[in-house]
C-alpha positions in Angstrom: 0.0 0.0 0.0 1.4 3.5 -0.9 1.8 6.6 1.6 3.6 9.4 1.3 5.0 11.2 3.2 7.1 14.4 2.5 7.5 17.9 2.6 9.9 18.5 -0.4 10.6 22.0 -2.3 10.8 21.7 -5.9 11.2 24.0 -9.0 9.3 24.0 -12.6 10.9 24.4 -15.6 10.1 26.7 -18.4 8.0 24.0 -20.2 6.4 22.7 -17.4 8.7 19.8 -16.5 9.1 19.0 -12.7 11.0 16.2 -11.2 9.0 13.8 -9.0 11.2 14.1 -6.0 13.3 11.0 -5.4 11.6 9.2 -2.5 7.8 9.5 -3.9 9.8 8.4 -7.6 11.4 6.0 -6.0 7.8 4.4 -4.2 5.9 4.5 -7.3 8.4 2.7 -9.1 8.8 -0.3 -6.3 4.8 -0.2 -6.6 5.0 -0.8 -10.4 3.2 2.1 -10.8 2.0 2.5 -14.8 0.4 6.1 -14.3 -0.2 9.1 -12.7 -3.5 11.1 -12.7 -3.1 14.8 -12.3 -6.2 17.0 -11.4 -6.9 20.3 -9.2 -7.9 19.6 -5.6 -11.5 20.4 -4.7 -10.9 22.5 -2.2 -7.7 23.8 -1.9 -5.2 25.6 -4.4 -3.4 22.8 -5.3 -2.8 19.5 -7.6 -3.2 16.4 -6.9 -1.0 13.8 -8.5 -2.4 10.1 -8.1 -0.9 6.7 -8.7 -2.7 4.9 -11.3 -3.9 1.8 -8.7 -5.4 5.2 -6.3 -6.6 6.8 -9.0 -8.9 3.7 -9.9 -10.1 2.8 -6.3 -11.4 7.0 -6.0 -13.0 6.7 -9.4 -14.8 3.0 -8.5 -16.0 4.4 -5.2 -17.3 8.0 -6.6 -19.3 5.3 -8.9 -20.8 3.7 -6.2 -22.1 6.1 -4.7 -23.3 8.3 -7.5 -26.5 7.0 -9.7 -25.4 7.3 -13.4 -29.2 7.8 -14.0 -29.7 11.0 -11.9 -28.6 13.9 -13.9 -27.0 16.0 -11.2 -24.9 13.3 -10.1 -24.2 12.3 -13.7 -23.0 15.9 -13.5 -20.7 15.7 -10.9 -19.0 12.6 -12.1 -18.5 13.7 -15.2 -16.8 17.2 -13.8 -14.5 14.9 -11.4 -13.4 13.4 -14.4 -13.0 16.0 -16.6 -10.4 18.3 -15.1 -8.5 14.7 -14.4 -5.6 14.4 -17.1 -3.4 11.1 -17.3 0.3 12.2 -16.7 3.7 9.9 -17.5 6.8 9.9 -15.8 9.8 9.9 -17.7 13.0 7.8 -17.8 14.6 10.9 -15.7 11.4 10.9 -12.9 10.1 14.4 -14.2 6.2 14.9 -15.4 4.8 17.4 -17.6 2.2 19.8 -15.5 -0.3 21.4 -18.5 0.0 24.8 -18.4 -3.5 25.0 -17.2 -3.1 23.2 -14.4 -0.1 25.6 -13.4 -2.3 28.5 -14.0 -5.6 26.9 -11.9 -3.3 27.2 -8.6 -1.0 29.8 -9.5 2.5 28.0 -9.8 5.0 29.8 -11.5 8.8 28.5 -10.4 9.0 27.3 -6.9 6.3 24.0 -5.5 6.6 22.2 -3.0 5.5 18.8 -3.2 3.2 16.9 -0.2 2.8 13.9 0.8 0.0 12.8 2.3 -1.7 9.5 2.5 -2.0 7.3 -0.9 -1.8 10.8 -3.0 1.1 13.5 -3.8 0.1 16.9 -3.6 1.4 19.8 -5.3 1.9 23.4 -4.0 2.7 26.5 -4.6 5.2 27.5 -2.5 3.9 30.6 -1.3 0.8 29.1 -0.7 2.3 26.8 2.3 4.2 30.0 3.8 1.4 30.4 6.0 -0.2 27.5 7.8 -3.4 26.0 6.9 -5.1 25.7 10.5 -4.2 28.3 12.9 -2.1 26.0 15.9 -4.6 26.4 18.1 -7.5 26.3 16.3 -5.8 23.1 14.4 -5.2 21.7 18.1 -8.8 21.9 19.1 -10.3 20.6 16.4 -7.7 17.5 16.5 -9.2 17.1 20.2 -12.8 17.3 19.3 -12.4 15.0 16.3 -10.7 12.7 18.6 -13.5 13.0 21.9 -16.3 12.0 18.9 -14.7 8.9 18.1 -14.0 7.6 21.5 
């Protein structure tokens, strides 16, 4: 099973090459990993890079819980999949990012690459100067999440 984990800085070429850094490269390959998915997140301004085998797993369970047959979930599917985009590695470890992916979460030069969980996340570095959570808001919410599950 694949997790990442990582905080790594990275830099974007020109053309919109970027080296997978060497320990997520290096976990994908031991995983025989074919492909990588690229899409924005949801929520956040950043991408999300998949392995193929994740990738698969999120797109059988979105199925399973949305009725092909109801047109607003039909919808919803088919935007989850559309601003997906199949993505290579090369022989070197780098990946083309589409420009319009760069330009969805404002990346010009400097990323920093996350891991977390089963799925490698892509940053803008200036986006992660500040924190996400304010500590202490971040440390009561933790606690509360925690409480409701015990």
């Amino acid at each position: 099973m694949l997790q990442f984990l990582g905080n790594i800085e990275a830099k974007v070429d020109s053309k919109g090459r970027i080296f997978v850094p060497a320990t997520f490269r290096k976990q994908l390959q031991s995983s025989d990993e074919e492909y990588l998915v690229l899409r924005k997140d949801v929520f956040q301004d950043c991408l999300l890079l998949y392995p193929g085998t994740v990738w698969e797993k999120e797109i059988e369970f979105l199925r399973s819980r949305l009725n092909k047959w109801n047109k607003e979930q039909q919808q919803i599917f088919r935007q989850f999949v559309l601003d997906a985009e199949r993505i290579e590695m090369d022989a070197s470890g780098r990946i083309l990012i589409p420009k319009r992916y760069l330009q969805m979460v404002n990346i010009d030069v400097e990323v920093r690459f996350l891991g977390v969980d089963n799925i490698i996340e892509i940053w803008s570095k200036d986006n992660l100067e500040k924190p996400m959570i304010v500590p202490e808001v971040f440390s009561t919410k933790l606690q509360e999440l925690m409480d409701e599950m015990n």
